[in-house]
KEDRENBA-167087 format. One record per residue (C-alpha): x, y, z; residue in one letter. Coordinates in steps of 0.1 Angstrom, whole numbers, plus 5000, padded with zeros to 4 digits. Example, Ala and Ser with C-alpha at 12.3 -4.5 7.8 and 13.67 -1.06 7.14 Angstrom:
<rs>
(r (5123, 4955, 5078), 'A'),
(r (5137, 4989, 5071), 'S'),
</rs>
This chain:
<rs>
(r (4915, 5018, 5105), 'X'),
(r (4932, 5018, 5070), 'X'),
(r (4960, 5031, 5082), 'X'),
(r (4967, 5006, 5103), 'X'),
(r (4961, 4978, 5082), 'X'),
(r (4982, 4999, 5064), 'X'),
(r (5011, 4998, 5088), 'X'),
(r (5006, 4964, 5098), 'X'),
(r (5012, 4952, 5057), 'X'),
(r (5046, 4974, 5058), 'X'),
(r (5055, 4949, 5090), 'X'),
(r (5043, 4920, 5074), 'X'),
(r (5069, 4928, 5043), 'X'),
(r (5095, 4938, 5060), 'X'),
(r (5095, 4907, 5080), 'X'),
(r (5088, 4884, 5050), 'X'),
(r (5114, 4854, 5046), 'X'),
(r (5105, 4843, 5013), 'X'),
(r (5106, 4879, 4995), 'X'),
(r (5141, 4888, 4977), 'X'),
(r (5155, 4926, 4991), 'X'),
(r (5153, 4939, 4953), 'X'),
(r (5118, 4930, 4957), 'X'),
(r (5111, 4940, 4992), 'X'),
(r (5123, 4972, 4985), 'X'),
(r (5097, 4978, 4954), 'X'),
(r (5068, 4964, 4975), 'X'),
(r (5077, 4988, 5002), 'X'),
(r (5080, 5016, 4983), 'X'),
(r (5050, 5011, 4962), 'X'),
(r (5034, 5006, 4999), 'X'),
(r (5046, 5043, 5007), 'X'),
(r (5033, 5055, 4976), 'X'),
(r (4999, 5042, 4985), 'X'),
(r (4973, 5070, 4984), 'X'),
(r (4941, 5066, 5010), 'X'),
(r (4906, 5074, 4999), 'X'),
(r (4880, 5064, 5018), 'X'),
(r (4846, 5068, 5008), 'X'),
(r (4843, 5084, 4979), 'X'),
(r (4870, 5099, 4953), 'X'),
(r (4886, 5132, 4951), 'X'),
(r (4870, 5137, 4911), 'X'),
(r (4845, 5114, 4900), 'X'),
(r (4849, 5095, 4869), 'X'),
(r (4828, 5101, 4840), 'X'),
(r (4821, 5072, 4824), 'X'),
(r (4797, 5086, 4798), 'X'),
</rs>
């Protein structure tokens, strides 16, 4: 399911009007970059 909201975001930018290509590109890639943890993390935080 993430990954297709995932996927559906990435179409929803690429098809944005308003967004400047410089910018479009950033988003994008910073979209690809985009790690997906569901649940829980990989390593726990310790906030102690």
């Amino acid at each position: 399911m993430v990954a297709n909201i995932k996927a559906e975001f990435k179409r929803h930018l690429e098809q944005n009007p308003w967004m400047s290509e410089p910018t479009r590109k950033q988003a994008l890639n910073k979209l690809d970059k985009m790690m997906i943890y569901v649940g829980y993390p990989e390593k726990w935080l310790d906030y102690c």
